[in-house]
N, C-alpha and C positions, 0 to 999 in steps of 0.2 A: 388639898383644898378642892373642894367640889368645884364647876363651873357656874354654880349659884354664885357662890359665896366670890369667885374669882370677879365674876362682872358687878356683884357690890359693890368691892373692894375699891375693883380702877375706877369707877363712875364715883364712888366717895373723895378717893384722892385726886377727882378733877373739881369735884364742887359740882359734880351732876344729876339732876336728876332720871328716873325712869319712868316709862310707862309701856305695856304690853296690848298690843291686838293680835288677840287668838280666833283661828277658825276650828281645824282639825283638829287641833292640840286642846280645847274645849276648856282651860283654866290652869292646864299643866305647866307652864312657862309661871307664870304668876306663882301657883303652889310651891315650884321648887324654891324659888327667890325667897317666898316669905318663910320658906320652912330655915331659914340663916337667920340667926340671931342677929335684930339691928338693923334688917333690910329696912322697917320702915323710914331711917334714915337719909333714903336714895329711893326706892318703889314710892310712886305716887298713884299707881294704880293700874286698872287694864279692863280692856273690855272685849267681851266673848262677843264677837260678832259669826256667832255662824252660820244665819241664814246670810243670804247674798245681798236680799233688801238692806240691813244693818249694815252692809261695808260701804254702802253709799249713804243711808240717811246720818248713820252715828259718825264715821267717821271720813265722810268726805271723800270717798274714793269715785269716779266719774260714773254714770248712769251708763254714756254710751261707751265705754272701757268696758265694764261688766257685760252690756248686753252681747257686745262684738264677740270677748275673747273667753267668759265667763270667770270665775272667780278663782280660777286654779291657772294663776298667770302671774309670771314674775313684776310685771309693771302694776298687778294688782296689790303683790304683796309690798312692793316700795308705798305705794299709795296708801298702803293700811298704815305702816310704820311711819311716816308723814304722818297722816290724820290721826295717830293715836300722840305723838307728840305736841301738833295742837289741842285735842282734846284734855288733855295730863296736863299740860302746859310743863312739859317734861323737854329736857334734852336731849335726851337718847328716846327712841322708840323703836320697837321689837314688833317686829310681827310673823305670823307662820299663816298658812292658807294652802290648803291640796290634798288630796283624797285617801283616805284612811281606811276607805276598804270596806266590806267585802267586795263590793260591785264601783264597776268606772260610776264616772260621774260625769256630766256633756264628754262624752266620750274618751276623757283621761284616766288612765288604770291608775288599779291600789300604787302608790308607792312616790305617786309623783308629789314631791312637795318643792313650797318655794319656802323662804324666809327672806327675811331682809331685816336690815339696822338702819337708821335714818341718826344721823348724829349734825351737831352744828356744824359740820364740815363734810357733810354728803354723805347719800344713800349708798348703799351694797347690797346685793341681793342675790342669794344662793340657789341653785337647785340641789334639789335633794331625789336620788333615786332608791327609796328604800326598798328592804325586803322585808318580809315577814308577817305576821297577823295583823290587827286593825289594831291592838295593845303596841306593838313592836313598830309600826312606823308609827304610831303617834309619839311616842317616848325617843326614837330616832329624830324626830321633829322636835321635840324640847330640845336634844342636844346641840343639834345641827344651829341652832336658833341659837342658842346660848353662846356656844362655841364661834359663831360669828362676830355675835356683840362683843365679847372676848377678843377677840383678833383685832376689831375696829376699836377697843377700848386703848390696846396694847400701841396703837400708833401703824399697824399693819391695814389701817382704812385705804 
Protein backbone atom coordinates (compact mmCIF):
# COMPACT_ATOMS: atom_id res chain seq x y z
CA UNK A 1 0.00 0.00 0.00
CA UNK A 2 1.39 3.26 -1.12
CA UNK A 3 1.71 6.02 1.79
CA UNK A 4 -1.18 7.77 -0.01
CA UNK A 5 -3.49 5.34 0.36
CA UNK A 6 -1.90 4.43 4.08
CA UNK A 7 -2.72 8.12 5.46
CA UNK A 8 -6.36 7.79 3.75
CA UNK A 9 -6.98 4.85 5.26
CA UNK A 10 -6.05 5.78 9.30
CA UNK A 11 -7.60 9.34 8.83
CA UNK A 12 -10.97 7.34 7.43
CA UNK A 13 -10.88 4.89 10.30
CA UNK A 14 -10.60 7.90 12.67
CA UNK A 15 -13.57 9.91 11.19
CA UNK A 16 -10.90 12.43 9.85
CA UNK A 17 -10.62 14.79 7.67
CA UNK A 18 -7.58 16.37 5.61
CA UNK A 19 -6.26 19.23 4.21
CA UNK A 20 -2.68 20.00 2.58
CA UNK A 21 -0.36 23.30 2.37
CA UNK A 22 2.12 23.01 -0.27
CA UNK A 23 5.23 25.23 -1.02
CA UNK A 24 8.17 23.38 -2.72
CA UNK A 25 6.25 20.35 -3.39
CA UNK A 26 3.94 22.85 -5.62
CA UNK A 27 0.47 20.17 -5.67
CA UNK A 28 2.52 16.95 -5.33
CA UNK A 29 1.31 15.88 -1.72
CA UNK A 30 -2.37 16.73 -2.90
CA UNK A 31 -1.86 14.71 -6.47
CA UNK A 32 -0.52 11.54 -4.72
CA UNK A 33 -3.54 11.41 -2.16
CA UNK A 34 -6.19 12.02 -4.86
CA UNK A 35 -4.49 9.65 -7.25
CA UNK A 36 -6.23 6.67 -4.38
CA UNK A 37 -9.31 5.71 -5.16
CA UNK A 38 -11.83 7.22 -2.43
CA UNK A 39 -9.49 9.98 -1.17
CA UNK A 40 -12.29 12.29 -1.74
CA UNK A 41 -13.71 10.71 1.29
CA UNK A 42 -11.16 12.17 3.85
CA UNK A 43 -9.10 15.09 1.26
CA UNK A 44 -10.98 18.22 1.65
CA UNK A 45 -8.45 20.04 -0.16
CA UNK A 46 -5.08 22.07 -0.31
CA UNK A 47 -3.68 25.09 -1.12
CA UNK A 48 -0.33 25.89 -3.05
CA UNK A 49 1.00 28.71 -1.22
CA UNK A 50 4.28 29.28 -2.88
CA UNK A 51 4.92 32.66 -2.83
CA UNK A 52 5.75 33.86 0.95
CA UNK A 53 3.02 36.61 0.66
CA UNK A 54 0.21 33.60 0.52
CA UNK A 55 1.66 31.78 3.78
CA UNK A 56 0.53 34.67 5.57
CA UNK A 57 -2.52 36.25 3.90
CA UNK A 58 -4.24 32.62 2.85
CA UNK A 59 -3.28 30.74 5.59
CA UNK A 60 -2.35 32.68 8.57
CA UNK A 61 1.03 32.12 9.20
CA UNK A 62 2.66 35.39 11.10
CA UNK A 63 3.96 38.46 8.96
CA UNK A 64 6.72 39.05 11.54
CA UNK A 65 7.76 34.83 11.66
CA UNK A 66 8.17 35.19 7.96
CA UNK A 67 9.89 38.44 7.82
CA UNK A 68 12.45 37.40 10.74
CA UNK A 69 13.23 33.77 9.78
CA UNK A 70 11.86 33.56 6.04
CA UNK A 71 9.79 30.85 4.85
CA UNK A 72 12.16 27.77 4.96
CA UNK A 73 11.62 27.33 8.76
CA UNK A 74 10.16 24.62 10.81
CA UNK A 75 7.78 27.10 13.08
CA UNK A 76 6.82 28.12 9.55
CA UNK A 77 5.97 24.87 8.38
CA UNK A 78 3.80 24.13 11.84
CA UNK A 79 2.08 27.27 11.04
CA UNK A 80 1.15 26.22 7.42
CA UNK A 81 -0.30 22.94 8.58
CA UNK A 82 -2.26 24.89 11.43
CA UNK A 83 -3.61 27.43 8.87
CA UNK A 84 -4.36 24.84 6.26
CA UNK A 85 -6.55 23.05 8.94
CA UNK A 86 -8.47 25.91 9.62
CA UNK A 87 -8.75 26.97 6.36
CA UNK A 88 -10.11 22.99 5.13
CA UNK A 89 -11.81 23.04 8.41
CA UNK A 90 -9.93 19.64 8.29
CA UNK A 91 -8.46 17.57 11.15
CA UNK A 92 -5.36 16.71 10.19
CA UNK A 93 -3.14 19.28 8.18
CA UNK A 94 -0.13 18.56 6.10
CA UNK A 95 2.33 20.86 5.13
CA UNK A 96 5.90 21.01 3.32
CA UNK A 97 8.02 24.39 2.81
CA UNK A 98 11.95 24.58 1.84
CA UNK A 99 14.07 24.96 -1.15
CA UNK A 100 14.00 22.75 -4.17
CA UNK A 101 16.88 23.85 -5.81
CA UNK A 102 18.92 24.80 -8.15
CA UNK A 103 20.01 27.95 -6.25
CA UNK A 104 19.67 28.70 -2.04
CA UNK A 105 17.11 30.70 -1.19
CA UNK A 106 17.55 33.74 1.84
CA UNK A 107 20.54 31.93 2.07
CA UNK A 108 19.29 28.15 2.77
CA UNK A 109 20.78 25.31 0.18
CA UNK A 110 18.90 22.92 -2.29
CA UNK A 111 17.77 20.09 0.10
CA UNK A 112 16.67 21.85 3.28
CA UNK A 113 13.05 20.97 3.86
CA UNK A 114 10.69 21.13 6.72
CA UNK A 115 7.21 19.37 7.01
CA UNK A 116 4.88 19.23 9.65
CA UNK A 117 1.31 17.43 10.73
CA UNK A 118 -0.96 19.48 12.76
CA UNK A 119 -3.51 16.83 14.18
CA UNK A 120 -6.36 17.41 17.06
CA UNK A 121 -3.81 16.38 19.45
CA UNK A 122 -0.58 18.50 18.27
CA UNK A 123 1.82 19.61 15.83
CA UNK A 124 5.06 17.64 14.55
CA UNK A 125 7.40 19.03 12.49
CA UNK A 126 10.20 17.28 10.47
CA UNK A 127 13.45 18.39 8.91
CA UNK A 128 14.21 16.93 5.93
CA UNK A 129 17.90 17.15 4.47
CA UNK A 130 17.72 15.94 0.86
CA UNK A 131 19.86 15.07 -1.87
CA UNK A 132 19.52 15.29 -5.40
CA UNK A 133 18.05 17.43 -8.38
CA UNK A 134 15.10 20.01 -7.84
CA UNK A 135 12.69 16.71 -9.29
CA UNK A 136 14.34 14.40 -6.37
CA UNK A 137 14.00 16.63 -3.29
CA UNK A 138 10.60 17.70 -4.14
CA UNK A 139 9.32 13.94 -4.44
CA UNK A 140 11.74 13.37 -1.22
CA UNK A 141 9.47 16.06 0.33
CA UNK A 142 6.02 14.41 -0.73
CA UNK A 143 7.39 11.43 1.07
CA UNK A 144 9.05 12.70 4.12
CA UNK A 145 5.55 14.64 4.41
CA UNK A 146 3.49 11.67 3.97
CA UNK A 147 5.39 9.51 5.97
CA UNK A 148 4.91 11.73 8.99
CA UNK A 149 1.22 12.21 8.76
CA UNK A 150 1.59 8.37 8.69
CA UNK A 151 3.36 7.98 11.87
CA UNK A 152 1.16 10.81 13.62
CA UNK A 153 -1.96 8.81 12.22
CA UNK A 154 -0.41 5.35 13.51
CA UNK A 155 -0.51 6.93 17.28
CA UNK A 156 3.52 7.56 17.06
CA UNK A 157 2.42 11.69 17.31
Amino acid sequence: MSLAAEVLRAAAARGWTLGVAESLTGGLVVASLVAVPGASAVLRGGVLAYATDLKASVLGVDRGLLDERGAVDPDVAAAMADGVRRVMDADIGIATTGVAGPDPQGGKQPGLVFVAVSTPVGARVERLDLAGDRSEIRQGAVTGALALASDALAGTH
